[in-house]
N, CA, C, O and CB atoms as a CASP TS submission, in Angstrom:
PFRMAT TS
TARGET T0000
AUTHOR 0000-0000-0000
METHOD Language model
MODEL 1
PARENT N/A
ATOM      1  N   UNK     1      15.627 -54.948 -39.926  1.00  0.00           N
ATOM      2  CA  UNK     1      16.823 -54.166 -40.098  1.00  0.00           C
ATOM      3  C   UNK     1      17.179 -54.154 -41.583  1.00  0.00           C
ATOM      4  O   UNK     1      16.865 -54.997 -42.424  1.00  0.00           O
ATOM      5  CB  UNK     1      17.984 -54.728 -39.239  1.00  0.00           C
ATOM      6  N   UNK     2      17.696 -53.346 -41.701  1.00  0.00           N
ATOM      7  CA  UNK     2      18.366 -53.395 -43.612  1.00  0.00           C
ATOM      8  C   UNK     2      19.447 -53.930 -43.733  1.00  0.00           C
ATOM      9  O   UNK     2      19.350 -54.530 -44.803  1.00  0.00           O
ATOM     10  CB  UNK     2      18.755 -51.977 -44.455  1.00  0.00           C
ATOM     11  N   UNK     3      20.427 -54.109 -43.331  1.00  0.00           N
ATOM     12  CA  UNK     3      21.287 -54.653 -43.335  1.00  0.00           C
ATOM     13  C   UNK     3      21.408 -56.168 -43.212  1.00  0.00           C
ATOM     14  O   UNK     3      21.281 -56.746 -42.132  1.00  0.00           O
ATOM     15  CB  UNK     3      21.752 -54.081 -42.683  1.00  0.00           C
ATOM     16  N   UNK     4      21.707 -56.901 -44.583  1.00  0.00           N
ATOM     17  CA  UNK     4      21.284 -58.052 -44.504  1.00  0.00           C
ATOM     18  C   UNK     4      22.376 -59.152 -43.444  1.00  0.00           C
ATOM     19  O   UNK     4      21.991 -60.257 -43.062  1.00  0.00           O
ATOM     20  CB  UNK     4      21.114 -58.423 -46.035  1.00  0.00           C
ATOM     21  N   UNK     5      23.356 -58.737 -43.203  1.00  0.00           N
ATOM     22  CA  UNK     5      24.108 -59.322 -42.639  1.00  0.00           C
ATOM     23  C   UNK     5      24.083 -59.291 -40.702  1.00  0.00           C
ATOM     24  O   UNK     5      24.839 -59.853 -39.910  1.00  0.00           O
ATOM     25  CB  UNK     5      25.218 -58.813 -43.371  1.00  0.00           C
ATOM     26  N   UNK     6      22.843 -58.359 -40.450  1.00  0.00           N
ATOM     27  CA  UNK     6      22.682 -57.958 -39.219  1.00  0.00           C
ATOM     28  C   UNK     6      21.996 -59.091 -38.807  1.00  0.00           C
ATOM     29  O   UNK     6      21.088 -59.609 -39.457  1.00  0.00           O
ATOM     30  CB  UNK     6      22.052 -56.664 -39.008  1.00  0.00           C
ATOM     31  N   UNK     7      22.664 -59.722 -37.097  1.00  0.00           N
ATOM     32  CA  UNK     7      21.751 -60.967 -36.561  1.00  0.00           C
ATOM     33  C   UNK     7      20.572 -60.493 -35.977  1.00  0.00           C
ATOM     34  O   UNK     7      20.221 -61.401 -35.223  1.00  0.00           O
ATOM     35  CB  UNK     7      22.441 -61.872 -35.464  1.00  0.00           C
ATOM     36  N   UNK     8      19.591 -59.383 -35.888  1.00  0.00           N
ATOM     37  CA  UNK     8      18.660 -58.770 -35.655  1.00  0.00           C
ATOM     38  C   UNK     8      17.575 -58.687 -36.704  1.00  0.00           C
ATOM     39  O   UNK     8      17.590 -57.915 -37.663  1.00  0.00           O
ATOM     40  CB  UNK     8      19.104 -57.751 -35.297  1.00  0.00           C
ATOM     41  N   UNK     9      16.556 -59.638 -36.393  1.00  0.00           N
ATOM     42  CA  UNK     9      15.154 -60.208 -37.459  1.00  0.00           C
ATOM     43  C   UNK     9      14.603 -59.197 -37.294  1.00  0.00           C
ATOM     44  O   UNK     9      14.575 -58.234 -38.060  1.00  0.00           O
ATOM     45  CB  UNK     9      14.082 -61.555 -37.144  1.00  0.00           C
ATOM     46  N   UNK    10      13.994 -59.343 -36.036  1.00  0.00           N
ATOM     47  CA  UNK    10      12.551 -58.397 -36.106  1.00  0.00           C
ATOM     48  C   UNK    10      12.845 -57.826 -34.322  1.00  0.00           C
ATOM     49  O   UNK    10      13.504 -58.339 -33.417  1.00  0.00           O
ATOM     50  CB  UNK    10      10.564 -59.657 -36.467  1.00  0.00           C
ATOM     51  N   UNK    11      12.107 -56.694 -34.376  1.00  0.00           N
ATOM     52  CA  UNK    11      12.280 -56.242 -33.263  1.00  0.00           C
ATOM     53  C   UNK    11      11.069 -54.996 -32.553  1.00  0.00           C
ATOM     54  O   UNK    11      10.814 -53.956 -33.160  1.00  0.00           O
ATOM     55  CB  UNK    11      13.654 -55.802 -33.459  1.00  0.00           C
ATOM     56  N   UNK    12      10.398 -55.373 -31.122  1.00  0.00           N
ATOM     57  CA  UNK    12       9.630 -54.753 -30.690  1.00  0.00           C
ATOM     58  C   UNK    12       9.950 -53.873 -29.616  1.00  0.00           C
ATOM     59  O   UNK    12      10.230 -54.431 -28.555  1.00  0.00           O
ATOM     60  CB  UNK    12       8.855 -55.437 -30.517  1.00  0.00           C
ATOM     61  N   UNK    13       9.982 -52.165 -29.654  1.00  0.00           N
ATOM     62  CA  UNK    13      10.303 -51.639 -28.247  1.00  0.00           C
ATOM     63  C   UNK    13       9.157 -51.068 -27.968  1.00  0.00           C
ATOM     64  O   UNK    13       8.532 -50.540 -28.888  1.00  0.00           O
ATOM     65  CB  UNK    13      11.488 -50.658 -28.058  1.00  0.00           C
ATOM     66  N   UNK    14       8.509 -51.051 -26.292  1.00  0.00           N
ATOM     67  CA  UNK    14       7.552 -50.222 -25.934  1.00  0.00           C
ATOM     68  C   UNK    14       8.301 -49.615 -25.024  1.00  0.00           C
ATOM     69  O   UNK    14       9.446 -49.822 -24.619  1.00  0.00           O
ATOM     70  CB  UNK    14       6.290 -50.743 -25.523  1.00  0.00           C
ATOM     71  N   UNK    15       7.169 -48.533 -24.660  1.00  0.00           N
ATOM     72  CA  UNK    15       7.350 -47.289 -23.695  1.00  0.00           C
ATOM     73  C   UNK    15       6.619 -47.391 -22.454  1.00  0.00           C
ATOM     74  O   UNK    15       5.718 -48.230 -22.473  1.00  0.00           O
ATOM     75  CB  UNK    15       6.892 -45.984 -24.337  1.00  0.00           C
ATOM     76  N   UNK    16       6.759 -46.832 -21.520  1.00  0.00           N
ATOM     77  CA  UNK    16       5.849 -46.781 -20.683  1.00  0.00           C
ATOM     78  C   UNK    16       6.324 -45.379 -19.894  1.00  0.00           C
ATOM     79  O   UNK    16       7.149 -45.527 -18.993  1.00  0.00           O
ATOM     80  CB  UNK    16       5.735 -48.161 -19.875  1.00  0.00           C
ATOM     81  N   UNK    17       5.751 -43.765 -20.246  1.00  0.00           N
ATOM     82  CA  UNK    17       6.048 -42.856 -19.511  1.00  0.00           C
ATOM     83  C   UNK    17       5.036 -42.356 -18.687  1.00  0.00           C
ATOM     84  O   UNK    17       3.904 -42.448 -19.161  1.00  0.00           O
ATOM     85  CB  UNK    17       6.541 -42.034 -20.161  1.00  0.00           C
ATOM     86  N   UNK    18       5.132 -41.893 -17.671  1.00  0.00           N
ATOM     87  CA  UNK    18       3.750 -41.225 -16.657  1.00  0.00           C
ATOM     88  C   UNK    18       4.398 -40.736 -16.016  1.00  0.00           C
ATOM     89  O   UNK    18       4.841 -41.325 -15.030  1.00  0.00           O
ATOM     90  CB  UNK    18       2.655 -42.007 -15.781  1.00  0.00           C
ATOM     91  N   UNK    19       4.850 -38.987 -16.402  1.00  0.00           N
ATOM     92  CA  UNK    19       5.177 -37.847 -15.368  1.00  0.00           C
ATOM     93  C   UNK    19       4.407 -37.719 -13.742  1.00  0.00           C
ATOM     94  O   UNK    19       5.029 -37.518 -12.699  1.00  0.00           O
ATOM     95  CB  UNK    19       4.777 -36.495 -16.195  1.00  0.00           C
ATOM     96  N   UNK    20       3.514 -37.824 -13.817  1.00  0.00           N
ATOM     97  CA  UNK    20       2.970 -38.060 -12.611  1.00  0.00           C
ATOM     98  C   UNK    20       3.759 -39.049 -11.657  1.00  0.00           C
ATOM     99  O   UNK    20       4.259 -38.718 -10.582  1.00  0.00           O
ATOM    100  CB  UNK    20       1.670 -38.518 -12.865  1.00  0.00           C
ATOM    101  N   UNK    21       3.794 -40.295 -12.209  1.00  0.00           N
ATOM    102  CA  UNK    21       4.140 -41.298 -11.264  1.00  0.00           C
ATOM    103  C   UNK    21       5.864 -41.287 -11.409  1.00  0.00           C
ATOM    104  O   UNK    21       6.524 -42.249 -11.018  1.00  0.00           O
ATOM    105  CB  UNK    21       3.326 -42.853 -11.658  1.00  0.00           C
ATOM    106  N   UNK    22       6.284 -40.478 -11.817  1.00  0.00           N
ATOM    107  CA  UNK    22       7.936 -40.345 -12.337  1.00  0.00           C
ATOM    108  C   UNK    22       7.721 -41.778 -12.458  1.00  0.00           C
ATOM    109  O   UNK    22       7.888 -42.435 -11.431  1.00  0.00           O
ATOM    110  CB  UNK    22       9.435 -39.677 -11.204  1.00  0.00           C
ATOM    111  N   UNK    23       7.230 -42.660 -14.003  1.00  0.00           N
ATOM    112  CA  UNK    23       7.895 -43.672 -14.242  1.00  0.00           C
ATOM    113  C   UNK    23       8.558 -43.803 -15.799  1.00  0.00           C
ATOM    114  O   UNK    23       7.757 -43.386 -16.635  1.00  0.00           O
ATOM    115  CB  UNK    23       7.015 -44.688 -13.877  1.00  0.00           C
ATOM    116  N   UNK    24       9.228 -44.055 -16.106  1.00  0.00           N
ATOM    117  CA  UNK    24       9.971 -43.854 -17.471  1.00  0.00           C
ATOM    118  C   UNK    24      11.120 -45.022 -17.771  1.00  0.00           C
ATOM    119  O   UNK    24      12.325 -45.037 -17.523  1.00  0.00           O
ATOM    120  CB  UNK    24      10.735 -42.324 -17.444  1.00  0.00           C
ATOM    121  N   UNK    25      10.169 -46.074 -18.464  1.00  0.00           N
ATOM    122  CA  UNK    25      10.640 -47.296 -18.720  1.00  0.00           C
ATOM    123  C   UNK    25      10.452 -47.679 -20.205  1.00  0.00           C
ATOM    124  O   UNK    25       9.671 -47.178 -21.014  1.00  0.00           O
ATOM    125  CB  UNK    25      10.009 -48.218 -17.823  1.00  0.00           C
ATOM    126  N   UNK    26      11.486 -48.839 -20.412  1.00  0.00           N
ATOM    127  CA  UNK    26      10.443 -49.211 -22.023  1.00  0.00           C
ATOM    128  C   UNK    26      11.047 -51.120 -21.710  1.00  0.00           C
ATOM    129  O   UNK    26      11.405 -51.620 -20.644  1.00  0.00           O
ATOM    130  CB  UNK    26      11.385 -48.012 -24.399  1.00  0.00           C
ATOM    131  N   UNK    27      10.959 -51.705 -22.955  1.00  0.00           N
ATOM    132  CA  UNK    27      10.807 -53.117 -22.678  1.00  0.00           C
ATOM    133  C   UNK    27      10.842 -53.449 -24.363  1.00  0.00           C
ATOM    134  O   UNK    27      10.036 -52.948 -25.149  1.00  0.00           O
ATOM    135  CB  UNK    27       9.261 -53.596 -21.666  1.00  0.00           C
ATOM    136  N   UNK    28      11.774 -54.252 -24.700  1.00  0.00           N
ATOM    137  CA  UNK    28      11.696 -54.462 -25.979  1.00  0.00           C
ATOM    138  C   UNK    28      12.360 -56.217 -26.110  1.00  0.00           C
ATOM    139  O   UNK    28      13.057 -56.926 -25.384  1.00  0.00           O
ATOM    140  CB  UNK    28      12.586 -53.131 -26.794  1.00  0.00           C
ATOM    141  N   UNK    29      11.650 -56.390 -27.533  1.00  0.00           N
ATOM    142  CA  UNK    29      12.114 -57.999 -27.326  1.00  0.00           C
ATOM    143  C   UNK    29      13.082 -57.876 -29.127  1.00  0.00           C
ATOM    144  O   UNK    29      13.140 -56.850 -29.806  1.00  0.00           O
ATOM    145  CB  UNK    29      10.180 -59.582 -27.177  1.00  0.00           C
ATOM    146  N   UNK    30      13.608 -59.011 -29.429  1.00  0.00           N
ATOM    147  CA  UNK    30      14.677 -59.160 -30.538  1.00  0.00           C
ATOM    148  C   UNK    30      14.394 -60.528 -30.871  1.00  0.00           C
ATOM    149  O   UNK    30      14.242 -61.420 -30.036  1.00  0.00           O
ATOM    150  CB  UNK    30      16.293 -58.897 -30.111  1.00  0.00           C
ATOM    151  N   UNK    31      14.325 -60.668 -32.136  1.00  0.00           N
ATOM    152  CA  UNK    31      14.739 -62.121 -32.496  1.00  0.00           C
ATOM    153  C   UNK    31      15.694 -62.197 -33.125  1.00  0.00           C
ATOM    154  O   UNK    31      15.776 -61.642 -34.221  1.00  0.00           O
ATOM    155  CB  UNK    31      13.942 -62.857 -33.151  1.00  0.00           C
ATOM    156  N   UNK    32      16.681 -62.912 -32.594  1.00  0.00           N
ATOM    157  CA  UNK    32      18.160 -62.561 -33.511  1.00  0.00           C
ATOM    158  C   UNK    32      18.670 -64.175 -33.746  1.00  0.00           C
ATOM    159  O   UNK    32      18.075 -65.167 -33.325  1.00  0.00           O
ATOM    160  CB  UNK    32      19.634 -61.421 -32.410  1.00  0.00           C
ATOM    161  N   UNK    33      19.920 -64.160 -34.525  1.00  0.00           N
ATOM    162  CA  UNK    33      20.566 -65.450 -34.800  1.00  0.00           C
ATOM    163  C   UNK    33      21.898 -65.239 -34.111  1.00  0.00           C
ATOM    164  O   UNK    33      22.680 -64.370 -34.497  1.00  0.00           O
ATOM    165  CB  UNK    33      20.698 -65.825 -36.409  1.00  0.00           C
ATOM    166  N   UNK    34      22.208 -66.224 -32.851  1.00  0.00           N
ATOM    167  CA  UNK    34      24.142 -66.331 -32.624  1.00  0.00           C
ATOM    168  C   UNK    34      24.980 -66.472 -33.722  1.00  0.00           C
ATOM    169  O   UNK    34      24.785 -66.497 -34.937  1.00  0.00           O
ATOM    170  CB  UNK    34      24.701 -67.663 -31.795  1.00  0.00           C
ATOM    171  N   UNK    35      25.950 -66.558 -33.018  1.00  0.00           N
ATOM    172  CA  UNK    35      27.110 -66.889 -34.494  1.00  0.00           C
ATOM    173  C   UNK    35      27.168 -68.232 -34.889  1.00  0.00           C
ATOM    174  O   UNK    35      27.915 -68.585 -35.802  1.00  0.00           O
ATOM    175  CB  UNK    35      28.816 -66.567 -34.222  1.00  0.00           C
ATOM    176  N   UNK    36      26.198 -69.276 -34.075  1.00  0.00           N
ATOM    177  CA  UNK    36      26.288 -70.680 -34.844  1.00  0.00           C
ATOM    178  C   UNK    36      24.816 -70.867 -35.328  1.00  0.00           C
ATOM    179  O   UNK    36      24.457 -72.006 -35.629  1.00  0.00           O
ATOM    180  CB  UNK    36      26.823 -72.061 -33.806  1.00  0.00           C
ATOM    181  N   UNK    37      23.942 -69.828 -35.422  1.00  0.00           N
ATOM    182  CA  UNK    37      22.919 -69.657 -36.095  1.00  0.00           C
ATOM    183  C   UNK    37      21.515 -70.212 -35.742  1.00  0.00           C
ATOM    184  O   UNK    37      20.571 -70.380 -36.514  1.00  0.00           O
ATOM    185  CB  UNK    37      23.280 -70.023 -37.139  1.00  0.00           C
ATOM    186  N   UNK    38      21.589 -70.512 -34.144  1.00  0.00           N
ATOM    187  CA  UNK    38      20.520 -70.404 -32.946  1.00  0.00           C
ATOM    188  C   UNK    38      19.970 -69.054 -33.783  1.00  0.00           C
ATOM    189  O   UNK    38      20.363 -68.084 -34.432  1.00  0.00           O
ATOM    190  CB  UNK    38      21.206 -70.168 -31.008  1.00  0.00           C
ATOM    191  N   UNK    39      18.669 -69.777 -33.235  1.00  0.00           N
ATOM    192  CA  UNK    39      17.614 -68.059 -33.391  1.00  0.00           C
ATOM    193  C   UNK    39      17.302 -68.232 -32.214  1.00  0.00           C
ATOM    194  O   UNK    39      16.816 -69.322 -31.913  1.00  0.00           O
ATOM    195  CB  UNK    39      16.020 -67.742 -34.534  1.00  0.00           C
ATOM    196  N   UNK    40      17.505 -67.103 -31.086  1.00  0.00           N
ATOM    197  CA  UNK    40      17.104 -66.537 -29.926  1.00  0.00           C
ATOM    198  C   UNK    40      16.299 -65.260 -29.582  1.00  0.00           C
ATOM    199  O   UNK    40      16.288 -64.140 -30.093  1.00  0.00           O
ATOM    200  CB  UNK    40      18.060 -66.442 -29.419  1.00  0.00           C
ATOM    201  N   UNK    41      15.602 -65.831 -28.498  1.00  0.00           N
ATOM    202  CA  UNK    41      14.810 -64.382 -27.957  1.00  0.00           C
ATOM    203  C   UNK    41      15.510 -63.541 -27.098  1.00  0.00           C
ATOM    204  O   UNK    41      16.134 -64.093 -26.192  1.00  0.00           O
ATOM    205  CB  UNK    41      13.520 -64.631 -27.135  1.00  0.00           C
ATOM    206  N   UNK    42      15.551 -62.161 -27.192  1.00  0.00           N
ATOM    207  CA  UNK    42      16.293 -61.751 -26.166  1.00  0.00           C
ATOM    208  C   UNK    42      15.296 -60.537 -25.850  1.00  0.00           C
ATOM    209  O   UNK    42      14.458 -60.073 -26.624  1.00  0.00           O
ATOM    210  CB  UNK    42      17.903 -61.442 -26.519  1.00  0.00           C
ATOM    211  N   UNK    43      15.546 -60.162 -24.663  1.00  0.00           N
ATOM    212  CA  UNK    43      14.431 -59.142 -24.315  1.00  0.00           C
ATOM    213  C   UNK    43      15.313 -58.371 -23.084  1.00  0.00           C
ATOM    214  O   UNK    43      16.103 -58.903 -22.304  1.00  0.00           O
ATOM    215  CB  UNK    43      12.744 -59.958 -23.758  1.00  0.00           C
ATOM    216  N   UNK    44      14.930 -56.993 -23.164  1.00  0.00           N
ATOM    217  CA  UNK    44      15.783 -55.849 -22.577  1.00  0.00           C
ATOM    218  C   UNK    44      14.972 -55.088 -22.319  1.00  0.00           C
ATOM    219  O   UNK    44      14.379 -54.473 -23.205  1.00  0.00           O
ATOM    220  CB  UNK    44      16.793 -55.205 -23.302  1.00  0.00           C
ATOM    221  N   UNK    45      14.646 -54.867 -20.626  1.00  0.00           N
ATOM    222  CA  UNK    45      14.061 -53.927 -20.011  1.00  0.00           C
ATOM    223  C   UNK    45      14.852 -52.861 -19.459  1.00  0.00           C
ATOM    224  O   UNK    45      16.069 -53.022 -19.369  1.00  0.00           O
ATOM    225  CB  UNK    45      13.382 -54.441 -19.165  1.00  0.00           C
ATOM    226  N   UNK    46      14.190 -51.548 -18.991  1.00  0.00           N
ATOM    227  CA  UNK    46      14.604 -50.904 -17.778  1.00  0.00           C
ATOM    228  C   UNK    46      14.548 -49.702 -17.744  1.00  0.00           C
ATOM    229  O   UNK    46      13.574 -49.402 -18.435  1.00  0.00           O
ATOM    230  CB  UNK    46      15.707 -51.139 -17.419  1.00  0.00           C
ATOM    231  N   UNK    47      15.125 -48.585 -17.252  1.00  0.00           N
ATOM    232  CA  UNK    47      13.936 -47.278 -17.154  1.00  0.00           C
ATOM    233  C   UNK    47      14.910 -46.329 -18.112  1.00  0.00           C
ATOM    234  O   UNK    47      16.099 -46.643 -18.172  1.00  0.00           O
ATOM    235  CB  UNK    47      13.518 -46.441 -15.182  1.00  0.00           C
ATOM    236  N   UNK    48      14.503 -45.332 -18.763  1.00  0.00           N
ATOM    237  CA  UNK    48      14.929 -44.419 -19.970  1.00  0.00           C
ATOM    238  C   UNK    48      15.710 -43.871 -19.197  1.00  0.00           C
ATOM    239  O   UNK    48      15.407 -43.321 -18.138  1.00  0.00           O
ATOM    240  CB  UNK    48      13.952 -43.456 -20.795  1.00  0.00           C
ATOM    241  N   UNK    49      16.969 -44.000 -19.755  1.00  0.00           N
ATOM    242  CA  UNK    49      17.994 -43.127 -19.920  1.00  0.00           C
ATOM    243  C   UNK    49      19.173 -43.522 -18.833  1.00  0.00           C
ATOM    244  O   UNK    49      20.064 -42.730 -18.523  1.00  0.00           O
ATOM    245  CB  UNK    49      17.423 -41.656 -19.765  1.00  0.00           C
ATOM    246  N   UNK    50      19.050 -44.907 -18.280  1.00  0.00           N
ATOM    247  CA  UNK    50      19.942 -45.969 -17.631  1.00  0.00           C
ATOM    248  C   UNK    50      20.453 -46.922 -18.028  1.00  0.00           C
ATOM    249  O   UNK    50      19.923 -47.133 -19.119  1.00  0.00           O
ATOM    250  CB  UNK    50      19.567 -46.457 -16.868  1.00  0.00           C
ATOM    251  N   UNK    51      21.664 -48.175 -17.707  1.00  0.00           N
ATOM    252  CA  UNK    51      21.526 -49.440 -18.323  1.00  0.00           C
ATOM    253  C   UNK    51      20.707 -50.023 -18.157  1.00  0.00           C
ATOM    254  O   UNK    51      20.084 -49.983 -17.096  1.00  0.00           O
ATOM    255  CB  UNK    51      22.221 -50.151 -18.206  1.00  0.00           C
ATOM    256  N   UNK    52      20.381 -50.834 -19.209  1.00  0.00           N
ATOM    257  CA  UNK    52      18.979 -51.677 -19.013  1.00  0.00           C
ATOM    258  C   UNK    52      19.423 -52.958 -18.363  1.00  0.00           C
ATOM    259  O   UNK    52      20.552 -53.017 -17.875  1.00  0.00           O
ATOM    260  CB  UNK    52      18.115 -52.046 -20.518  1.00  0.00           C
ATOM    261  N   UNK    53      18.683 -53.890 -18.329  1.00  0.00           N
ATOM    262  CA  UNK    53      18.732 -55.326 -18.126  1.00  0.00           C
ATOM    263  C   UNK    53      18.877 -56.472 -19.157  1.00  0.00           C
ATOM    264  O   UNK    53      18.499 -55.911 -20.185  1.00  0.00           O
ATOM    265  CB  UNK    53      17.683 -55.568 -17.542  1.00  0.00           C
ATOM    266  N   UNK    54      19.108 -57.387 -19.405  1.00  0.00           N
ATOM    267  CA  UNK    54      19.828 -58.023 -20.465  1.00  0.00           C
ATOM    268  C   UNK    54      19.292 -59.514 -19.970  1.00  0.00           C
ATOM    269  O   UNK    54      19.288 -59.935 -18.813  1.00  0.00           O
ATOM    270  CB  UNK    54      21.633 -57.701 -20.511  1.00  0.00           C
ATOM    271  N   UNK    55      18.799 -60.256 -21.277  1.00  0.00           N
ATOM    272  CA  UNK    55      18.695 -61.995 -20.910  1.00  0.00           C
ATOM    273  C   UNK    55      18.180 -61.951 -22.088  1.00  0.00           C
ATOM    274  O   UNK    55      17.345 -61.198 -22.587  1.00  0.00           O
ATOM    275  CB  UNK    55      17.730 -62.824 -19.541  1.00  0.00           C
ATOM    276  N   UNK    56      18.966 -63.149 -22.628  1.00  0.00           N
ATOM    277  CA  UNK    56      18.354 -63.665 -23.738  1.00  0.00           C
ATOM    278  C   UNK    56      18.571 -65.183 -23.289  1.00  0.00           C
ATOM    279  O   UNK    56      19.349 -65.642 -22.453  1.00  0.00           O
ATOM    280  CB  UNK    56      19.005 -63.157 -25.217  1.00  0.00           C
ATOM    281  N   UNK    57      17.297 -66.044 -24.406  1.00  0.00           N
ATOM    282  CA  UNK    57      17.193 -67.519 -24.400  1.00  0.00           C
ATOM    283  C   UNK    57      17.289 -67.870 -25.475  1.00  0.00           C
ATOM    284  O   UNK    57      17.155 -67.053 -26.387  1.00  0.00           O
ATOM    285  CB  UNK    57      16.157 -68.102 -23.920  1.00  0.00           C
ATOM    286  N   UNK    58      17.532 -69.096 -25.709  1.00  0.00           N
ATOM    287  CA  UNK    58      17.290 -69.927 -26.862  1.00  0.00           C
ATOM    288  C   UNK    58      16.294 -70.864 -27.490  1.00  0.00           C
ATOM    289  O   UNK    58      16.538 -71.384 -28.579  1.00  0.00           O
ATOM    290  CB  UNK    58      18.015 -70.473 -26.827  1.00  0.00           C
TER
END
């Protein structure tokens, strides 16, 4: 991210579309810092253009 003050390191999103099978998902992971400066994984699935799913660890 550019923003140096952002708790977001590095970050991976994939896709997964196949008109055929109507499936239209993606899946992305974050390495970020809390506000007491844990670095956590957090990872967010679920299908394009819905809420996703949410869990992060430490």
């Amino acid at each position: 991210m550019d923003d140096e003050r952002s708790p977001i390191r590095f970050r991976l999103v994939l896709h997964r579309i196949d008109p055929e099978q109507g499936i239209r998902r993606f899946y992305s992971l974050m390495i970020e810092r809390d506000l007491f400066g844990t670095v956590r994984l957090v990872r967010n699935w679920g299908r394009v253009w819905t809420p996703p799913g949410l869990q992060g660890f430490s």
